[in-house]
C-alpha beads as a LAMMPS data file, in Angstrom:
LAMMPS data file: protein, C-alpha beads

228 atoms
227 bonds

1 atom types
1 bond types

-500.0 500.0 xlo xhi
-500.0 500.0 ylo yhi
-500.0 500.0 zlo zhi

Masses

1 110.0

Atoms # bond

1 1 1 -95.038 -68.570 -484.728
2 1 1 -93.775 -67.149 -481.509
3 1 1 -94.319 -68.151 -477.785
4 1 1 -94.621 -66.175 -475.267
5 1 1 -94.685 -66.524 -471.123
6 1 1 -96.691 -69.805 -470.064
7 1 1 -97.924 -71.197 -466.467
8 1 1 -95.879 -73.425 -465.082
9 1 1 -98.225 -76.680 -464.315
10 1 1 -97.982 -79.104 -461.301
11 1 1 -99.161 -82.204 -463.541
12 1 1 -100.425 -85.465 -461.530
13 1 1 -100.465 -88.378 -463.679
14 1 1 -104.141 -89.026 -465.463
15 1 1 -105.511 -85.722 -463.879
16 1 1 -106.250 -82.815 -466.498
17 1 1 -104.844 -79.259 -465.645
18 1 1 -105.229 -75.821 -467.305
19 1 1 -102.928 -74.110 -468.682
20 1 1 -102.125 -70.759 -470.215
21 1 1 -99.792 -69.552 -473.186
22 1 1 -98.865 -66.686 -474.607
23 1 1 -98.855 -66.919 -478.705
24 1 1 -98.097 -65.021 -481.712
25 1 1 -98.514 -65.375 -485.485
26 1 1 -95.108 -64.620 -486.734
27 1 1 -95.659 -65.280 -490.283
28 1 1 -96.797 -64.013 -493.892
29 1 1 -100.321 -65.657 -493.724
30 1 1 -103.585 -65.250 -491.641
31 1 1 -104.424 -68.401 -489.110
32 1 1 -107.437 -70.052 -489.973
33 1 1 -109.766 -72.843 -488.590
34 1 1 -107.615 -75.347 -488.915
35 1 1 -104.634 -73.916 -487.281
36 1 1 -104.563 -75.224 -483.585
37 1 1 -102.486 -75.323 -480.448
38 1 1 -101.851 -79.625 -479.132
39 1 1 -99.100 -80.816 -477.190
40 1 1 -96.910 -83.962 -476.760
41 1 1 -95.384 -85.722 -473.654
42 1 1 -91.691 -86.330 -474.019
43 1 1 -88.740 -88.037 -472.433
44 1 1 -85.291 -86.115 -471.281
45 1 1 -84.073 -87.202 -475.302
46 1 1 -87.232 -85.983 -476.649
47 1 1 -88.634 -89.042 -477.603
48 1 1 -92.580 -89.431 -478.197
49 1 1 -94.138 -90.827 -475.244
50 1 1 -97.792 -89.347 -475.609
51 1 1 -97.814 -87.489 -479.509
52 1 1 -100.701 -85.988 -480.398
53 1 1 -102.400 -84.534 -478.090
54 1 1 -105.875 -83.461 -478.447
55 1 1 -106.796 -79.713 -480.110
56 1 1 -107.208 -76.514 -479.013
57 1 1 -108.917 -73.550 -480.494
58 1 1 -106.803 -70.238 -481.151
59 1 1 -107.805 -67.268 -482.427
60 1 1 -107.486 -66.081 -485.792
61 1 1 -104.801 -64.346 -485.822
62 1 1 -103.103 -61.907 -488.742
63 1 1 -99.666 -61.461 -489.227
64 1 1 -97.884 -59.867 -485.803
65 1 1 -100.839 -60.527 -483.502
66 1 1 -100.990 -62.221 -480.124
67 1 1 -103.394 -63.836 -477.713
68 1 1 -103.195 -65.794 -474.884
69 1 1 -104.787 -69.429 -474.672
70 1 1 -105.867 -71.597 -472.473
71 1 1 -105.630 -75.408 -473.037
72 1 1 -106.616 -78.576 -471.045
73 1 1 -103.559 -80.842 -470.611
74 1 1 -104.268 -84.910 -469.081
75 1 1 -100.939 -86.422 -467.298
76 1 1 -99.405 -89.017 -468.847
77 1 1 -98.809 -92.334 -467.445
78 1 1 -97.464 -93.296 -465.218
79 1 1 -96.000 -90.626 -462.651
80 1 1 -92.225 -89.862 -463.439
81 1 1 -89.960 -87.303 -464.841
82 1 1 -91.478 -86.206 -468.657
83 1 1 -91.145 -82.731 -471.263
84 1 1 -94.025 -81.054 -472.155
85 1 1 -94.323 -79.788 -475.502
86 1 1 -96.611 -77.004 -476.957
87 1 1 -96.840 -77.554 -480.905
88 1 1 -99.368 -75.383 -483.313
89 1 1 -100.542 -77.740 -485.964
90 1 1 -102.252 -76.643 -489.171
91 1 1 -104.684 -79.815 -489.586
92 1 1 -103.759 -82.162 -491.995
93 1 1 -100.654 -80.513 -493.220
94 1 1 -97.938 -80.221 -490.732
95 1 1 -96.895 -79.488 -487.535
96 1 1 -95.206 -76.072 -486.985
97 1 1 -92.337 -77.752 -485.348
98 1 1 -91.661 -79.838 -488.635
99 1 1 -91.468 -76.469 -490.342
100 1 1 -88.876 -74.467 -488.101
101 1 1 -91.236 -73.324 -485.656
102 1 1 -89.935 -74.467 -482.337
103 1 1 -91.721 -76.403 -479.677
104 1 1 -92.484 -74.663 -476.379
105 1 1 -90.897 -77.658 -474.024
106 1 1 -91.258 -77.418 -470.224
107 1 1 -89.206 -80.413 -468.150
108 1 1 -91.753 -81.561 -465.613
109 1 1 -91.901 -84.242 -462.477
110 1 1 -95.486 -85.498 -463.348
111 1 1 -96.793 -86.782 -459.665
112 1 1 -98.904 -89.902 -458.506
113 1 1 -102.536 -88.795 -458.567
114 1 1 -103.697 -88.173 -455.772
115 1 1 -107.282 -88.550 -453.847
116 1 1 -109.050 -91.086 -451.344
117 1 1 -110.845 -93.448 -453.539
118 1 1 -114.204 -94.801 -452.009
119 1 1 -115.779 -98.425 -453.309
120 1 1 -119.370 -99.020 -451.650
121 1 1 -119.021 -102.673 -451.048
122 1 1 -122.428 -104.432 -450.441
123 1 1 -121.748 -106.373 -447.184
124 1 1 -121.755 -109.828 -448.519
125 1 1 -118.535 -108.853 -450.629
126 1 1 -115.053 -109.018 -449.197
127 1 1 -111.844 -107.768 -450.282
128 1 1 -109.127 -109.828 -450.721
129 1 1 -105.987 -109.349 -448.553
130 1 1 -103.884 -106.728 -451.428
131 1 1 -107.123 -105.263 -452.785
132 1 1 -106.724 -101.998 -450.713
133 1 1 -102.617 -102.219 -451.786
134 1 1 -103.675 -103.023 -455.190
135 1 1 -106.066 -100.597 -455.845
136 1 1 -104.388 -97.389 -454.647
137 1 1 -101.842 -98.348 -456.796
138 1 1 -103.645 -98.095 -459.868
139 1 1 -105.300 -94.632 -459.009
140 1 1 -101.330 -93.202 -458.133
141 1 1 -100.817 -94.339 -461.515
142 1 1 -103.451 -92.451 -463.015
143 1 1 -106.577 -93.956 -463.544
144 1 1 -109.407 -92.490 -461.999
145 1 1 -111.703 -96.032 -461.818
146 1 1 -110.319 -98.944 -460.710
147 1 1 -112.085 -102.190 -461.172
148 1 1 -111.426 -105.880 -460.442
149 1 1 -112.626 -109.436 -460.621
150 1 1 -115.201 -111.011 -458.346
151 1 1 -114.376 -114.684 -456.896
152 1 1 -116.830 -116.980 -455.506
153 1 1 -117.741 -118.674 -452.639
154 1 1 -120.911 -120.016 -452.544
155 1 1 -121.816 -123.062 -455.072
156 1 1 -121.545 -123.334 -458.745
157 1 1 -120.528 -119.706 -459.971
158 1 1 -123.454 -117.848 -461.717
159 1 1 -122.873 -117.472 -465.562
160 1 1 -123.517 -113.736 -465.785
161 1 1 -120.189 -113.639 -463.812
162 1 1 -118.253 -115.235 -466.237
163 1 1 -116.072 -112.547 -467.541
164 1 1 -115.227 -111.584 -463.871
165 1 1 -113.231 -114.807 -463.268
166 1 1 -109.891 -113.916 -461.296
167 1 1 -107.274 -113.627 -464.177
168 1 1 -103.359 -112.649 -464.438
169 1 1 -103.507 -108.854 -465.048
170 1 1 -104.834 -106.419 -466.373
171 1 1 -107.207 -106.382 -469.785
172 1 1 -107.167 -103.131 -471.355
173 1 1 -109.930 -103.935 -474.152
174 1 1 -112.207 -105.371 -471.210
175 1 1 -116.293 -104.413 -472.539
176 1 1 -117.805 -105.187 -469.557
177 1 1 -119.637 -103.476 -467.040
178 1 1 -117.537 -102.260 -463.849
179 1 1 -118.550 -104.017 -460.586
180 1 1 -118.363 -102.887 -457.382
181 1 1 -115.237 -100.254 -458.963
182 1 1 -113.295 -97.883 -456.928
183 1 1 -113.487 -94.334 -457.628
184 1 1 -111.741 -91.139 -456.987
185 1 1 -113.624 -88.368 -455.542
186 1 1 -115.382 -85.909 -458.694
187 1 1 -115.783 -88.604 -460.940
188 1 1 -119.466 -89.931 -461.420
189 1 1 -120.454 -93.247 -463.618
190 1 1 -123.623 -93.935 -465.120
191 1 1 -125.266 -96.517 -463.039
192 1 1 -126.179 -99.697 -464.847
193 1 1 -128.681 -102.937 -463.989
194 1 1 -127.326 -104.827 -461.219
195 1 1 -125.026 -108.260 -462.174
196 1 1 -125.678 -111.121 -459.603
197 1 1 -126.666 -108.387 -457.213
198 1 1 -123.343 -106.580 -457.608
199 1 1 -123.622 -102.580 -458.239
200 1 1 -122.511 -102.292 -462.094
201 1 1 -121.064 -99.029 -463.530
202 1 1 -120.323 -98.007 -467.355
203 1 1 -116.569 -97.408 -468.024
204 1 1 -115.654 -93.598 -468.028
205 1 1 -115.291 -92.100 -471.388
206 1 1 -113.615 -89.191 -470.118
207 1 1 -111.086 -90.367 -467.403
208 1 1 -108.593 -93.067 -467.781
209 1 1 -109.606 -96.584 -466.052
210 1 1 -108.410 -99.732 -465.518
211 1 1 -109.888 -103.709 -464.985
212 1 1 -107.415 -105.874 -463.603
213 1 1 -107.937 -109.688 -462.951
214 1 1 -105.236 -109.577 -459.983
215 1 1 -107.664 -107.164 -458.058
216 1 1 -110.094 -109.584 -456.028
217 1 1 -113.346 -109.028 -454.304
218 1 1 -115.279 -111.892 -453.043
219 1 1 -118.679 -112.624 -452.819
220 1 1 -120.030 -114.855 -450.490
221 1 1 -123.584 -115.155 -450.683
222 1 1 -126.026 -115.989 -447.195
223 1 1 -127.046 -119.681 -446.503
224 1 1 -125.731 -120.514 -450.462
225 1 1 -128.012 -118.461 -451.797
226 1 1 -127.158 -115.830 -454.333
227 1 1 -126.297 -111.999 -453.433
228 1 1 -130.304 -110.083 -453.820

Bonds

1 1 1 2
2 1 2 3
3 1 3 4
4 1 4 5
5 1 5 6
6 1 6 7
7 1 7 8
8 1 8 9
9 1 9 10
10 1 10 11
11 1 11 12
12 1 12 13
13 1 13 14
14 1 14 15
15 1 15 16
16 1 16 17
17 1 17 18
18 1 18 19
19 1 19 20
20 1 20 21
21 1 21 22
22 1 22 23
23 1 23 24
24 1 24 25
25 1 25 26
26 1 26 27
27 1 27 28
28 1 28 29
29 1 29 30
30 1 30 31
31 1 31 32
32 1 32 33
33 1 33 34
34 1 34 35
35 1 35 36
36 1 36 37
37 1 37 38
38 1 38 39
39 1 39 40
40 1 40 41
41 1 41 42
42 1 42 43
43 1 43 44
44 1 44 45
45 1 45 46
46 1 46 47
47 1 47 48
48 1 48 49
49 1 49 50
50 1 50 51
51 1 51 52
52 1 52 53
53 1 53 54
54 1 54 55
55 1 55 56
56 1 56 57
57 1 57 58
58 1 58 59
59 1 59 60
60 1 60 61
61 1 61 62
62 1 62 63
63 1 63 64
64 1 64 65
65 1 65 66
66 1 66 67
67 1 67 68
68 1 68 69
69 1 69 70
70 1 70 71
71 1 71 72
72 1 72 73
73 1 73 74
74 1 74 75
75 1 75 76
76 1 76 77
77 1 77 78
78 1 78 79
79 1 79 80
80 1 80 81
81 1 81 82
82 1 82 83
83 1 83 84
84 1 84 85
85 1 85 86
86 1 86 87
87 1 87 88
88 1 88 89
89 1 89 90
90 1 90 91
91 1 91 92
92 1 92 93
93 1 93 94
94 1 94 95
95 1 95 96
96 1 96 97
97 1 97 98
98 1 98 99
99 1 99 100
100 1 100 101
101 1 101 102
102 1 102 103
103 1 103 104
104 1 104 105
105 1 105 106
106 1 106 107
107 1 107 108
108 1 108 109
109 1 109 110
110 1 110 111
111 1 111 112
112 1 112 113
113 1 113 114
114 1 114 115
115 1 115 116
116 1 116 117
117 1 117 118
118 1 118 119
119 1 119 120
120 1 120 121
121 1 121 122
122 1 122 123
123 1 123 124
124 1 124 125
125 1 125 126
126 1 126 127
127 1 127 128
128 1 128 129
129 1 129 130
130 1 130 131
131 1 131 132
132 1 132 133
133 1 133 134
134 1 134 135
135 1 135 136
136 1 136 137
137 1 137 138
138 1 138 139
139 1 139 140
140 1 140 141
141 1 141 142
142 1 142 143
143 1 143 144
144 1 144 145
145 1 145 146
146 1 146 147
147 1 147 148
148 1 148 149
149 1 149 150
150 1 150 151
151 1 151 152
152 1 152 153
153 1 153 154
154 1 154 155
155 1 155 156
156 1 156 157
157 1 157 158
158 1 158 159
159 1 159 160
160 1 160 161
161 1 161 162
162 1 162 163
163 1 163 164
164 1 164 165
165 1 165 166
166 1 166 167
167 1 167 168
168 1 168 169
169 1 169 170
170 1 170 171
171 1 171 172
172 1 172 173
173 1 173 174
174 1 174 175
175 1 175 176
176 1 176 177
177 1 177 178
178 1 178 179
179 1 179 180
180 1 180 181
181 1 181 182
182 1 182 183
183 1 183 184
184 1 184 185
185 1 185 186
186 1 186 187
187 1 187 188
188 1 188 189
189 1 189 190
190 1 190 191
191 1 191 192
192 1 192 193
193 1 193 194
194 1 194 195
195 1 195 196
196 1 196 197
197 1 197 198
198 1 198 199
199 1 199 200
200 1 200 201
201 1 201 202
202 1 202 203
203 1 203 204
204 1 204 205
205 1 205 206
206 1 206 207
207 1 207 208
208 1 208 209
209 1 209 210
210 1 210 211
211 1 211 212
212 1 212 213
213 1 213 214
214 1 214 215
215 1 215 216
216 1 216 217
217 1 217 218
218 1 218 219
219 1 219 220
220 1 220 221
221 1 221 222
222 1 222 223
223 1 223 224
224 1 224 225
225 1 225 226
226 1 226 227
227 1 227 228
């Protein structure tokens, strides 16, 4: 295959962009269904740091044809220096590139995402002092929810808050619900039943997020009673 001209992105780490590509089929045989345009993220030695990267529909093209696609590319994480590269894969054969076909690599500054995250916190909750410092942090990394764990202060700690005890970082595989997260502006979560009071989200399945144990709001509940 053959590329042609392609739009030169201004990637922000997490955040998906369009993108557009000029293509051709430069060989002997029709392109099929399984035949589709992915990418990978790179370093400056063109080691993998993101491979794989989800599919794209092309058209079917014959022998000496050319179209021009458009396909969704996410950020990788963090922000920093990174290659993009365009790769055609025929699904579960090969890769074009591991058959002679070159990669289409652009060498890109992928920026901090960017956006002013909002958190409605009930009035009974307070922030800790680096929650603010904390969470931006997280969203200029990339992730487009940030939630944290939720201290105390007001008797013997409810059970159903368990699993929100202040920890040491961050737990990727965390399965519970999101409480009181912050969120950058165009995302929307499913709303689920309140925990202790506490608004409680459902983790994104299409943006990347993040619970981390370091990231403190406290609840301190009226005359010892628990948050309503």
């Amino acid at each position: 295959m053959r590329w042609g001209a392609a739009s030169k992105p201004a990637p922000q780490s997490g955040v998906v962009e369009t993108l557009r590509v000029e293509l051709s089929n430069e060989g002997t045989v029709p392109w099929n269904d399984q035949v589709k345009l992915a990418y990978h993220w790179l370093d400056d030695r063109d080691n993998p740091i993101v491979w794989d990267g989800p599919r794209t529909d092309v058209p079917h093209l014959s022998p000496g044809e050319a179209a021009t696609v458009e396909l969704d590319v996410r950020g990788p994480m963090p922000p920093g220096p990174y290659r993009l590269a365009l790769d055609m894969v025929a699904e579960h054969r090969a890769w074009f590139s591991e058959l002679g076909s070159p990669m289409l690599s652009l060498d890109l500054e992928v920026a901090p995402r960017s956006g002013e995250p909002r958190a409605d916190l009930p009035p009974n909750v307070a922030p800790a002092d680096d929650w603010a410092e904390r969470v931006r942090a997280a969203h200029a990394e990339g992730y487009g929810v940030v939630a944290g764990a939720i201290g105390w202060n007001g008797g013997r700690r409810p059970r159903s808050l368990s699993e929100y005890t202040p920890g040491p970082g961050r737990l990727p595989r965390f399965t519970g619900a999101l409480l009181v997260p912050s969120v950058l502006p165009g995302i929307e979560l499913e709303r689920l039943d309140d925990v202790e009071g506490l608004p409680a989200y459902a983790a994104p399945r299409d943006e990347p997020w993040i619970y981390d144990g370091r990231i403190v709001l406290t609840v301190r509940p009226q005359s010892g009673r628990r948050p309503g």
